[in-house]
C-alpha positions as CSV (number, residue, x, y, z in Angstrom):
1,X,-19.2,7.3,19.8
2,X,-18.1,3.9,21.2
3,X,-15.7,4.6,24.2
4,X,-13.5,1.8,24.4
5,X,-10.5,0.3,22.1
6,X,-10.6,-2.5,19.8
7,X,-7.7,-4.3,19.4
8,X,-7.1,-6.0,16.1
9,X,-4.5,-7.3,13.5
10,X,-2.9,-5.4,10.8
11,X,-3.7,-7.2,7.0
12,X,-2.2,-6.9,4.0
13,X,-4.4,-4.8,1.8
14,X,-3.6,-4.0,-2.0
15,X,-1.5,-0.7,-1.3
16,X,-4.0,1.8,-2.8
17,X,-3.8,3.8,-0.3
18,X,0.0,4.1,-0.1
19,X,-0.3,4.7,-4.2
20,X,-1.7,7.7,-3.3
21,X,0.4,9.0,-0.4
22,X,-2.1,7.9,2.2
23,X,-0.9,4.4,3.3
24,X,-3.5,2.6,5.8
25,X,-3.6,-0.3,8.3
26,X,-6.0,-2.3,7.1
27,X,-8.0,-4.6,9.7
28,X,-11.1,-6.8,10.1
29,X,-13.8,-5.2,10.4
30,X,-16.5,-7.8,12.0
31,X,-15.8,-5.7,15.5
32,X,-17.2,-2.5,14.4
33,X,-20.1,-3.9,11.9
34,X,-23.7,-2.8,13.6
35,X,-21.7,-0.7,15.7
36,X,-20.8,3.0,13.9
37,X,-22.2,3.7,10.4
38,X,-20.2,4.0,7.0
39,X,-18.3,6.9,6.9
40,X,-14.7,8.7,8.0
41,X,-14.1,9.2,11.3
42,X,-11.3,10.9,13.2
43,X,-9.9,7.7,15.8
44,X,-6.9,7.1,18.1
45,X,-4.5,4.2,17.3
46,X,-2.1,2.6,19.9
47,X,0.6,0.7,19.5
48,X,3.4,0.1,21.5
49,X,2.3,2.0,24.4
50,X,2.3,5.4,21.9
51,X,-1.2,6.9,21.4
52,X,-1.3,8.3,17.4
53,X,-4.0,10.5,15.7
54,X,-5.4,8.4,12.5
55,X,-8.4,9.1,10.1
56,X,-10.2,5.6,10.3
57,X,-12.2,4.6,7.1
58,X,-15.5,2.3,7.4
59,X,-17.2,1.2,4.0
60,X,-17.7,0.5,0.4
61,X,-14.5,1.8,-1.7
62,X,-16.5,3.6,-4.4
63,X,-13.7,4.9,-5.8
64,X,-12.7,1.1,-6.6
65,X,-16.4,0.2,-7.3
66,X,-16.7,-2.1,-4.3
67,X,-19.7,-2.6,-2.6
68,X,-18.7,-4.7,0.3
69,X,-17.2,-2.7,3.3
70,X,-13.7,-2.3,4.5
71,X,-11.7,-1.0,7.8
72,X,-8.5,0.6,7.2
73,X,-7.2,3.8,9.1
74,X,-4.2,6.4,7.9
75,X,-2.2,6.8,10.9
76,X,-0.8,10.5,10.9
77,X,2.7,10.2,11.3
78,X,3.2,6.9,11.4
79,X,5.6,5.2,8.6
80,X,6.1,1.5,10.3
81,X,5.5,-1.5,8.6
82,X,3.2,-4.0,10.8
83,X,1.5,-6.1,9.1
84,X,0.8,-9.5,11.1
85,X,1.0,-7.4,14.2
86,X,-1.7,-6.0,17.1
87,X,-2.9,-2.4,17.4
88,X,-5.6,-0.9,19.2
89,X,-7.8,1.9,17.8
90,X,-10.9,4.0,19.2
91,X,-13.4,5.9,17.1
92,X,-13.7,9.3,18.4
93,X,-15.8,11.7,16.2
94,X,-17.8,11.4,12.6
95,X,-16.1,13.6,9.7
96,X,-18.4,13.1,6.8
97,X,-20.1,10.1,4.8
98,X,-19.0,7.9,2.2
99,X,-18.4,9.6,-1.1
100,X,-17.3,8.6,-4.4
101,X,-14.7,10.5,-6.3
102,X,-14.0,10.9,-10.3
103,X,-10.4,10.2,-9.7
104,X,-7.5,10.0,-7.2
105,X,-6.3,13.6,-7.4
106,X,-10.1,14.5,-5.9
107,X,-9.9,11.7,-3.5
108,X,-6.1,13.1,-2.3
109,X,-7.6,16.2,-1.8
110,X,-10.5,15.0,0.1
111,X,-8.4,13.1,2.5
112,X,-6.1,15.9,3.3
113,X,-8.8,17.6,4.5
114,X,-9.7,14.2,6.9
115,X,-6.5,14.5,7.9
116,X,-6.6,18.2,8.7
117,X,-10.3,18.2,10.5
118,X,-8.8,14.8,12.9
119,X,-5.7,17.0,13.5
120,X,-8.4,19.7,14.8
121,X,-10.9,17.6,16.3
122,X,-8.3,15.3,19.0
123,X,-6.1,18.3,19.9
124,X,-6.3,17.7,23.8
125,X,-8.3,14.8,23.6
126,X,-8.2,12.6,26.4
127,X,-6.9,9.1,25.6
């Protein structure tokens, strides 16, 4: 994985993810292209000096029938509203690829179990 932080500005996105209980920071994505492949991965998101756990997502929303790629992270834990703001995040380990999803209850479900292999995979992970 790529062992350094990016720091980037939070964007409005269109709230799907908080529609389904899974709100995400959504950020440019220019940093990362050529960098890690399309796919979830477990990362680390600063802000404020506090280090949280997120579940960082790199692609094409199939679920929404896009084709162009996005860069949003859920950030376990983490209610804030920031938009316009600075974070920092750092990819740390692949979960699984891209998938599409016949509707949001499978997707929910799916991301649950993001959120519980990131919990797994950055317990005593070095910052």
């Amino acid at each position: 994985m790529i062992n350094r932080w990016f720091r980037e500005k939070v964007v409005k996105g269109d709230g799907s993810g908080k529609k389904i209980g899974f709100p995400t920071l959504n950020l440019d994505k220019q940093k990362l292209e050529g960098k890690i492949k399309e796919g979830i991965y477990a990362c680390l998101v600063r802000y404020k000096k506090k280090v949280y756990p997120g579940v960082l997502f790199y692609g094409p929303r199939l679920v929404k029938r896009e084709s162009h790629n996005v860069l949003e992270i859920y950030v376990i834990d983490f209610d804030k509203n920031i938009y316009g703001r600075k974070i920092e995040y750092k990819v740390k380990n692949f979960i699984r690829k891209v998938k599409n999803f016949k509707g949001t209850k499978e997707l929910r479900e799916e991301i649950a179990k993001d959120v519980a292999k990131t919990l797994k995979l950055l317990t005593n992970t070095k910052v």
